[in-house]
N, C-alpha and C positions, 0 to 999 in steps of 0.2 A: 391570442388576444380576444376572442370569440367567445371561450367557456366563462360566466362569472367575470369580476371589474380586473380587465385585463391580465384577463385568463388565470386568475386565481383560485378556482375550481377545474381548473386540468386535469390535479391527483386525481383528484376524487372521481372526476369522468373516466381516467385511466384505470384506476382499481373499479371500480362497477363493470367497465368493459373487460379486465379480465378476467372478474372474477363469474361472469358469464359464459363465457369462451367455452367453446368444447374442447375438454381433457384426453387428448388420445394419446393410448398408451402401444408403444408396440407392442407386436403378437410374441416376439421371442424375447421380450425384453425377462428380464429377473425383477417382478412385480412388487416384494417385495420390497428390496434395495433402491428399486426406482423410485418407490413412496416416502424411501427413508432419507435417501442422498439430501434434498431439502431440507427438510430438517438438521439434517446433520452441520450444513451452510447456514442455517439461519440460527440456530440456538446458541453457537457459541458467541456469536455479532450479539444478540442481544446480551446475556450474559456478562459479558465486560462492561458493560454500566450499571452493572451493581455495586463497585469501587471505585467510580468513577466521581471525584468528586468536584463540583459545582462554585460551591466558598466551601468556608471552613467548616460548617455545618449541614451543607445541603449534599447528603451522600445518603444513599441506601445502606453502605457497611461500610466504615472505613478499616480495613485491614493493613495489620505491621508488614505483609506482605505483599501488598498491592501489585508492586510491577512485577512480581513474580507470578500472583494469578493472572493475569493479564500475556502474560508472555505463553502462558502453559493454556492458558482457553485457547488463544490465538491461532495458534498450529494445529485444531482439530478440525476447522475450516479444509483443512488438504484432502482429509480423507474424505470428503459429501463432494470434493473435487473430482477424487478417483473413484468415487462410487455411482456416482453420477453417468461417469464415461465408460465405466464396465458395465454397467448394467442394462445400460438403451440396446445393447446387440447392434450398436452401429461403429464402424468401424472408425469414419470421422470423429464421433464422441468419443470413443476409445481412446486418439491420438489427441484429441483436444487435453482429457483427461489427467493422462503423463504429460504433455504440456505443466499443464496445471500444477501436479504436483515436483516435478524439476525446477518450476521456477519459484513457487512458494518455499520449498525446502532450500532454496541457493542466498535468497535472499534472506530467509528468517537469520543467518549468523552477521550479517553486518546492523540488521533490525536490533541485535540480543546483544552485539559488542556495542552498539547505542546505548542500549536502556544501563547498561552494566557501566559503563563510563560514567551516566549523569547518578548511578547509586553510589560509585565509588566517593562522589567529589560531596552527596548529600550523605552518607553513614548510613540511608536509610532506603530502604524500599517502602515505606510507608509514603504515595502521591501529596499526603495533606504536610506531612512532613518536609519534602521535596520543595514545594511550594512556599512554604514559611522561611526557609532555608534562603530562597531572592528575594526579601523583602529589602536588601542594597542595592543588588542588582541580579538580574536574569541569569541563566546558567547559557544562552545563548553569544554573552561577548567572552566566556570562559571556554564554552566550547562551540566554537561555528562549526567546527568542524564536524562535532558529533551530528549536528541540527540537520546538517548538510546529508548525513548520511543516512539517520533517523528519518527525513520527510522521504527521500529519493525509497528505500525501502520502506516504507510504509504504504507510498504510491505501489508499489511490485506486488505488495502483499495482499492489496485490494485489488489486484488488475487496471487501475485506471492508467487510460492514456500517459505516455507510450509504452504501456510497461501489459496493455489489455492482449496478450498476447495467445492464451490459450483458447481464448475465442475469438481471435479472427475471421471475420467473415469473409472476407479476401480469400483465405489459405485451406482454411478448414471448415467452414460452411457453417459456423455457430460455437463448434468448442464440443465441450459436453453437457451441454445444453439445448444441441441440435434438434433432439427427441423429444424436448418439453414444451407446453402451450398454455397457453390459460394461466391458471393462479401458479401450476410449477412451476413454470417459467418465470414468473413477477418474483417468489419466491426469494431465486438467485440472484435479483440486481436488486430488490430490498434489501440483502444482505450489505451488498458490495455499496449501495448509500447508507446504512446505515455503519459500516467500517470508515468510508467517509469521514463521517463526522467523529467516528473514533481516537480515526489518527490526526485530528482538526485538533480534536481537546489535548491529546496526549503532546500535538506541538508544544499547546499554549502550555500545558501546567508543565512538561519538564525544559523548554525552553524559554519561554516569555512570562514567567514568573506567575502566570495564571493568573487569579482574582486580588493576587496579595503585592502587584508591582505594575506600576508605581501605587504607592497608598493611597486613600483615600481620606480625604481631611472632614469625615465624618466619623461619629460613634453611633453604636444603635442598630434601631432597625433601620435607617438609610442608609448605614456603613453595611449591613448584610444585603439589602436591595441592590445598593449600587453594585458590587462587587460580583453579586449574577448578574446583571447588567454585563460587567467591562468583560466577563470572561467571555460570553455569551457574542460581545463583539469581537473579542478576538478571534474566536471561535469562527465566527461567520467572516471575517479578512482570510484564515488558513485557507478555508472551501472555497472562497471566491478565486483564490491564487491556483488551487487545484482544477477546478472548472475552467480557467485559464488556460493552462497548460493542455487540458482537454483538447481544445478548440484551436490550440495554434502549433502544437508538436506531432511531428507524425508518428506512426507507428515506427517502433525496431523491430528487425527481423528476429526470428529465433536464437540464431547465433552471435548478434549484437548482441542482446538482452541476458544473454549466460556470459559472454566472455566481460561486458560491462561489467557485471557480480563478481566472479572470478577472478579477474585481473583487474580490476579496480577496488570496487568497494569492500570488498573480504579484505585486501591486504592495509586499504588505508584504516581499517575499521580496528584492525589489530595493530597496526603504529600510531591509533590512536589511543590504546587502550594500555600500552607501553610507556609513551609519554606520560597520559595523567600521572600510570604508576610511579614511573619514575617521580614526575616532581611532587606527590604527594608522599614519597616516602623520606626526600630529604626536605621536606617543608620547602620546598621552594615558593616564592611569591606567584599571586595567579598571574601576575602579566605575563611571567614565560611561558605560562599555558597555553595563555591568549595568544601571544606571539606566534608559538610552535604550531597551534591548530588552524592559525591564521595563514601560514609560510606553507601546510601540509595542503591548505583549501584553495590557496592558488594553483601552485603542481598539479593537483587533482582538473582542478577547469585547462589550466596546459595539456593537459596529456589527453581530453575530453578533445580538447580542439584540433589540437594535432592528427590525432585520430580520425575526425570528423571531416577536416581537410585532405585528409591522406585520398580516399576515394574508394574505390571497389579494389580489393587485390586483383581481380580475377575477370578476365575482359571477355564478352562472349563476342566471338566473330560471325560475320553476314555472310552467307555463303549463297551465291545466285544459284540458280536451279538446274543450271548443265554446270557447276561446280558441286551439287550434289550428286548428280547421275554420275559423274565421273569417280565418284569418293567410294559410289557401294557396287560399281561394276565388279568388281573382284573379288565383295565379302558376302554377297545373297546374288540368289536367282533373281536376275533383274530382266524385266521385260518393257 
């Protein structure tokens, strides 16, 4: 509240302070890779809003195959993951690293049987296409269920809360990011905000019908205005929900976070990717779409809770201090 009209100038005092910082590199690091790793995190994140489009009009390149470049940038973020954590010669960055990529690779197939769902039901992977496609209604009361699946991996694929797992500071002392300072450092969470708003946009245009739902009862340049306008605030409701969940969900453990992907989202991801088929090959009417992804999205929070209530499998016991001396009199030299 201090920097600029209630703290409005923060960034900016934040970037000046880091890009001041001294850059220490370690001595046995692999200097190269460690220069590269960054870049390799930060170019694909910008690169996806070069098809990303705004309205109908306001795109750098609108491509026929949009959520297809978008899917295939997305996953080279893993490798500035792992390159990151081999290369610092620390051994926590190391294990952050494989972190990193275990959990980017598990989630990317229920993130890929999302995007493949909303192209089945639009004919198209072209995003401006997708979008014109809800001008009745949103692809969100057709599929909650994909929505459901598409934000929760999207969250995994950016690390945010609770899914920020490969850099726990708790567990592993920073991730593979341990070894960086100064502007490398900033580097990697410019990315992870600038994915943010990524998968903000990619809510609103393949669920919330983007800039084209509900219409707008202008023509013109107001109809072009408004419509970056409304996207722009959907956009900013996604990130505010996400900042959200930040600030009130705790961390999962490692093994929460893979058997979640594993034994939830991978398999609903593919009995949702069944259903469409199914009913889009005997025509069937969207309501039993809706119904069916509606009945799968209940089950899903059932089985979330049950889970949740269940408790720890595995109970660690208290052992007073002459219940310890007793336990190792007969396996070491005890004195």
């Amino acid at each position: 509240m201090f920097v600029g009209f209630h703290g409005a100038l923060q960034p900016i005092a934040d970037a000046v302070k880091l890009a001041l910082k001294e850059d220490i590199i370690p001595q046995w690091s692999n200097k190269q890779i460690y220069w590269f790793a960054p870049i390799a995190v930060f170019v694909p994140a910008f690169m996806i809003w070069v098809t990303l489009p705004i309205s109908h009009g306001f795109v750098v390149r609108n491509l026929e195959l949009g959520l297809f470049y978008i899917v295939s940038i997305s996953v080279l973020s893993v490798l500035g993951m792992v390159l990151a954590g081999w290369s610092s010669a620390n051994k926590y960055a190391f294990l952050g690293g494989v972190r990193a990529a275990g959990q980017l690779i598990s989630y990317e197939i229920p993130f890929i049987m999302a995007v493949l769902s909303i192209a089945m039901i639009s004919k198209s992977l072209n995003l401006v296409t997708i979008v014109e496609n809800q001008s009745a209604f949103p692809n969100i009361i057709v599929q909650p269920l994909g929505a459901f699946l598409f934000f929760l991996s999207g969250l995994a694929e950016i690390g945010r809360t609770p899914f920020d797992i490969h850099h726990a500071e708790s567990e592993i002392a920073g991730g593979p990011f341990i070894e960086y300072s100064g502007a490398h450092w900033s580097v990697f969470f410019l990315a992870e905000y600038i994915n943010t708003f990524t998968i903000a946009a990619l809510v609103v245009l393949l669920y919330f019908g983007g800039w084209n739902w509900p219409k707008m009862p202008f023509e013109g340049n107001v109809h072009s205005f408004l419509s970056i306008l409304w996207f722009l605030f959907k956009c900013y409701l996604v990130v505010l929900l996400i900042f959200w969940i930040r600030g009130t969900s705790p961390r999962l453990r490692i093994d929460q976070l893979m058997s979640f992907c594993w034994k939830l989202l991978t398999p609903l991801s593919f009995v949702n990717i069944i259903v469409t088929g199914f009913i889009m090959y005997y025509k069937l009417p969207w309501i039993i779409l809706s119904i069916s992804s509606v009945l799968l999205l209940i089950i899903a929070f059932y089985i979330i809770k049950k889970t949740t209530n269940a408790g720890p499998q595995n109970t660690i016991k208290l052992y007073s201090a002459k219940e310890l001396r007793e336990s190792v009199k007969g396996s070491i030299n005890y004195k």
